[in-house]
C-alpha positions in Angstrom: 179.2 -47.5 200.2 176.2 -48.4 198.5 175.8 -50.1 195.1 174.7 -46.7 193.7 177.5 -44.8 195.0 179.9 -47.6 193.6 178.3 -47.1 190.0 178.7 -43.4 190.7 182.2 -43.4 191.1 182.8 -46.0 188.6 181.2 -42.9 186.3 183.2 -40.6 187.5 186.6 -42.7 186.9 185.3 -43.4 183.5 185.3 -39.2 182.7 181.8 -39.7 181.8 179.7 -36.6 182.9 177.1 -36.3 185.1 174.2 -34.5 184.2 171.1 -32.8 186.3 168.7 -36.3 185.7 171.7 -38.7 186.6 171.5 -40.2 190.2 173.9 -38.4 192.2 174.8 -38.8 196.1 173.6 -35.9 198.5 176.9 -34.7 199.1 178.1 -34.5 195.6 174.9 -32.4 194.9 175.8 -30.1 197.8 179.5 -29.5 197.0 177.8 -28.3 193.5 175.4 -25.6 195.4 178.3 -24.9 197.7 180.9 -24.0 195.2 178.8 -23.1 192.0 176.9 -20.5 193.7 180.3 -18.9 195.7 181.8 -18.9 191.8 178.1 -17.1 190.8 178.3 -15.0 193.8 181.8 -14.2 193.1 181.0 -13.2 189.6 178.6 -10.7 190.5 180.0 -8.9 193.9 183.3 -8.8 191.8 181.1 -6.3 189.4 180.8 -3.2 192.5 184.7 -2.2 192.8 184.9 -2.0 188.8 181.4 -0.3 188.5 182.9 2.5 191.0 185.5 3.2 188.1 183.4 3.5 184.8 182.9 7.2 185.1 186.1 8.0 186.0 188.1 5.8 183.7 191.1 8.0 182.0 189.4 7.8 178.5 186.1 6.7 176.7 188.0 4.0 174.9 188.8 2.9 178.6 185.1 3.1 179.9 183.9 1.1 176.6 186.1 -1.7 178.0 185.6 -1.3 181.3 181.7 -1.5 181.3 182.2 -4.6 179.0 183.8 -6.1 181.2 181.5 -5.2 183.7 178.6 -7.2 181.5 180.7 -10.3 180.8 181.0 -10.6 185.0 176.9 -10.3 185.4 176.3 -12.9 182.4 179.3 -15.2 184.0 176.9 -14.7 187.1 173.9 -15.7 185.8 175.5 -18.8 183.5 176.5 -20.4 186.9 173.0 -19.2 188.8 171.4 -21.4 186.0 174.4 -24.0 186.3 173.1 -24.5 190.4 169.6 -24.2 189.3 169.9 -27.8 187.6 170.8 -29.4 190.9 166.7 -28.2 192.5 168.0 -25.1 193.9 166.4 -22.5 193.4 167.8 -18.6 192.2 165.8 -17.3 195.4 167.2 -19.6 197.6 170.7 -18.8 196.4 170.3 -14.9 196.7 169.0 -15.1 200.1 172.1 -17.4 201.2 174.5 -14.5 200.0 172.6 -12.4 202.2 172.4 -14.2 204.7 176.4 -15.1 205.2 175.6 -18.8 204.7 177.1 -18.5 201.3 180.4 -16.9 200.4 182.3 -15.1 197.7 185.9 -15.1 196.7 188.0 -13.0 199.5 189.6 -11.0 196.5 186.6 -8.6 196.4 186.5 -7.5 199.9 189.5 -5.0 199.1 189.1 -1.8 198.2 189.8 -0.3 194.7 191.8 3.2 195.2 193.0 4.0 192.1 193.0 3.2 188.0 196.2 1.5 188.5 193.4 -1.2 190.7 191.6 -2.0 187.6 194.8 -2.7 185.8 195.5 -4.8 188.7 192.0 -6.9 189.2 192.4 -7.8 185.4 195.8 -9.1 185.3 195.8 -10.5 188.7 192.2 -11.4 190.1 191.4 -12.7 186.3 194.1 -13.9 186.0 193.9 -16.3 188.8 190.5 -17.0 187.9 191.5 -18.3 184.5 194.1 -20.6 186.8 191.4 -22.3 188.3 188.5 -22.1 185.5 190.5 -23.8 182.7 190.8 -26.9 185.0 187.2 -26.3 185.5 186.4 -26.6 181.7 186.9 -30.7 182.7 184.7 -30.7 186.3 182.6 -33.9 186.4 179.6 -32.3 186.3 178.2 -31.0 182.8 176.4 -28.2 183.1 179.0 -26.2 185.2 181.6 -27.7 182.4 180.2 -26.2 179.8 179.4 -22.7 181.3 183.0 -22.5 181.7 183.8 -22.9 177.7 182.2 -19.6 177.3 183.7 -17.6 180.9 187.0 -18.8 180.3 187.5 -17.1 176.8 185.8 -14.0 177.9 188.1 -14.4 181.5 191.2 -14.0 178.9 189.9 -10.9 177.7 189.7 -9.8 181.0 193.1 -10.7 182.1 194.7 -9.3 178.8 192.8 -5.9 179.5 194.2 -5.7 183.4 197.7 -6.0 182.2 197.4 -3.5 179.8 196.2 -1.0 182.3 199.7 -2.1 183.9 201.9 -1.8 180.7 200.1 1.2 179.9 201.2 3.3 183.1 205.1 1.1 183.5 205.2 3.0 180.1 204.2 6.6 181.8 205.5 9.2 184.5 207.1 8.0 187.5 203.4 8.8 189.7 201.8 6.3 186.6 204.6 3.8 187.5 204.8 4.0 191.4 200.8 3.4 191.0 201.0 0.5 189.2 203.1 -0.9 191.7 201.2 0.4 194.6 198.1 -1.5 193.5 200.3 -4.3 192.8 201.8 -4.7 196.1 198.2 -4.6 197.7 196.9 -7.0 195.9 199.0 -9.8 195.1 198.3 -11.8 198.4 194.7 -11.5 198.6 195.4 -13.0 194.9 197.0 -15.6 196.2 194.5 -16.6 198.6 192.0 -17.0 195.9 193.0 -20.3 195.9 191.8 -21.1 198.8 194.0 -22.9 202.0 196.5 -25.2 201.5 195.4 -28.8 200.5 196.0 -30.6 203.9 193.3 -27.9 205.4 190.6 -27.2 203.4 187.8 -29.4 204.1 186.1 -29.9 201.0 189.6 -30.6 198.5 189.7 -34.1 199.3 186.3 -35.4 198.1 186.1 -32.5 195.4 189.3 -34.4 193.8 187.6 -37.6 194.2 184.8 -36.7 192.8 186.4 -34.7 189.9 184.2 -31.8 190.7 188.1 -30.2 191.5 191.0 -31.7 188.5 193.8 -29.7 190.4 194.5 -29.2 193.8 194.7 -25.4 195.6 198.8 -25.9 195.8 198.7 -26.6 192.1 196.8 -23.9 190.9 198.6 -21.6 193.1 201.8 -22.1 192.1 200.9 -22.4 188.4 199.7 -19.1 189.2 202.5 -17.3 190.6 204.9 -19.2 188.0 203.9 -17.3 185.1 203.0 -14.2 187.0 206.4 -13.2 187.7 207.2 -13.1 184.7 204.3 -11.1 183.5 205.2 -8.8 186.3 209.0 -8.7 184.8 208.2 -7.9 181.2 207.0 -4.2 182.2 209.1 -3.4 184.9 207.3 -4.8 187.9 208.3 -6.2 190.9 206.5 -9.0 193.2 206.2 -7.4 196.9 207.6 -11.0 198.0 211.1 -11.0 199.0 211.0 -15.1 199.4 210.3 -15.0 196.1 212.9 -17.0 194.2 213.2 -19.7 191.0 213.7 -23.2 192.7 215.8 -25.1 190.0 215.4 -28.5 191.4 211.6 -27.9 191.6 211.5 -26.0 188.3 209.1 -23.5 190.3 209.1 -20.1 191.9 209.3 -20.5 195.8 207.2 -18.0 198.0 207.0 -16.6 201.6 204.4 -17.6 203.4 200.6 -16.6 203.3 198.7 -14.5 206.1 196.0 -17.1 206.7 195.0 -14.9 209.4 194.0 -12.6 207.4 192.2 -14.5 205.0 190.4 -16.2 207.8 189.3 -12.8 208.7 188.0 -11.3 205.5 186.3 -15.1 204.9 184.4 -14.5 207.9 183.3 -11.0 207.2 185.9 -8.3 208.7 187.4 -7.6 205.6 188.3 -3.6 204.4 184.8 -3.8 202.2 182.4 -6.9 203.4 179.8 -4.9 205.0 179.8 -2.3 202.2 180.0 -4.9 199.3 177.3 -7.0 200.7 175.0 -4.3 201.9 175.1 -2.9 198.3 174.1 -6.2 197.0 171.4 -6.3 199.5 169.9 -3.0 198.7 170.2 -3.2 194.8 167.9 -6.2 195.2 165.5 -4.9 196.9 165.3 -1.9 194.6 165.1 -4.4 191.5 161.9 -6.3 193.4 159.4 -4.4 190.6 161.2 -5.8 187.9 160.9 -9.0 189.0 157.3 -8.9 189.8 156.7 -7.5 186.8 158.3 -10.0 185.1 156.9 -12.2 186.9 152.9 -10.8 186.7 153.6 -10.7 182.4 154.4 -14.3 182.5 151.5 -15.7 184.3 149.4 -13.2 182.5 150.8 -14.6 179.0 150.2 -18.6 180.1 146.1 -17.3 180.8 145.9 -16.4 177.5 144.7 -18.7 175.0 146.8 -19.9 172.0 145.8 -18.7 168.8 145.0 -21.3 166.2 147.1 -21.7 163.4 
């Protein structure tokens, strides 16, 4: 280890904050890009299966919040676009690695979104994860992506709050409004799950992430943090976990589980999920059809530097 990486670390141990001038090694500069621009990328793809619904919410109080929503996601994406931009990538460079497969999104938004009772279910669930994993982000080592989750995190609790509404809302209606609300919940609380990524003796980057501080809790942790006070979300309106492993562990002061289909998360990480092709296609295609905005963007700007500056 070098002297510089020694100083580094010394930083890091310290809780002082590294920002986009501060020396940094390679690696810790790549595991930035790497999981910065899968949060940004997550942020925005998550925005197609609610945008789907926004026409055909039940009510216009319910579209109001829904297309909300919808905005918070795209500014969360373009807080953490800026966030990677800091580390001398570039916004172009990030797009094109979403396109290209080299960069990835959360699993979660591969599955399809069948009915309302869905959009009750992303908010509690797939929000509520993220919130899981973002408040322990609020302390990441590295400032700029600290900060930018201040902000997400409070409009992440909106979200979540909204989603189990949805829920309480239709535990509270017919029995078709109730068997929905349990339909969507029992397809997507293990995807939810495996938004946490693989257990902590197999995923690759965990180790150094927690070294680095980049990560404060491990996947386990968050995951079981996770499903803790889920369960008893889920039990206030009448809900059931589609686990039947599922039981309080009073030694461990925990919920245990059953086991994860890694399998299946393997899959859908390397593309064969239910909506991959369609999710990233979209995304491909509403680029392209933006390009004019861009350029013209792009062409007012350099036409407003040519022009010269009026004297006071």
């Amino acid at each position: 280890m070098s002297e510089e990486e020694i100083l580094f670390q010394q930083r890091i141990d310290a809780e002082l904050k590294v920002e986009p001038k501060d020396w940094m090694p390679e690696k810790y500069r790549q595991n930035l890009i790497r999981q910065i621009s899968q949060h940004a990328h997550s942020e925005v793809i998550g925005m197609q299966p609610e945008g789907n619904w926004i026409t055909r919410a039940p009510t216009l109080h319910r579209k109001s919040i829904l297309l909300a929503k919808i905005q918070d996601e795209g500014g969360h994406g373009l807080y953490l676009y800026s966030a990677a931009e800091t580390l001398g990538i570039s916004r172009e460079e990030l797009v094109q690695a979403l396109h290209s497969g080299a960069a990835k999104y959360a699993s979660i938004f591969n599955y399809p979104a069948l009915t309302w009772a869905d959009m009750g279910a992303i908010g509690w669930l797939v929000d509520g994860a993220a919130i899981v994993n973002q408040i322990s982000l609020q302390r990441t080592s590295y400032g700029p992506y600290a900060r930018s989750m201040v902000r997400i995190c409070k409009e992440e609790s909106f979200h979540q709050r909204q989603g189990y509404h949805i829920m309480m809302v239709l535990m509270q209606g017919s029995q078709e409004q109730q068997a929905m609300a349990q339909d969507a919940l029992d397809r997507f609380w293990w995807p939810s799950l495996m938004m946490f990524g693989p257990h902590d003796a197999e995923s690759a980057n965990s180790t150094q992430s927690m070294k680095w501080k980049i990560k404060r809790k491990s996947n386990d942790e968050l995951r079981q943090k996770f499903i803790d006070q889920s369960v008893k979300q889920a039990e206030v309106i009448g809900l059931k976990i589609p686990d039947p492993a599922l039981k309080w562990n009073k030694a461990r002061e925990h919920y245990d589980f059953g086991k994860i289909d890694w399998d299946e998360f393997a899959r859908v990480i390397k593309g064969d999920g239910p909506c991959n092709r369609q999710r990233l296609q979209h995304h491909i295609r509403t680029h392209n059809e933006g390009a004019w905005v861009r350029d013209a963007v792009a062409a007012y700007e350099a036409k407003h530097k040519k022009q010269p500056t009026r004297a006071a």
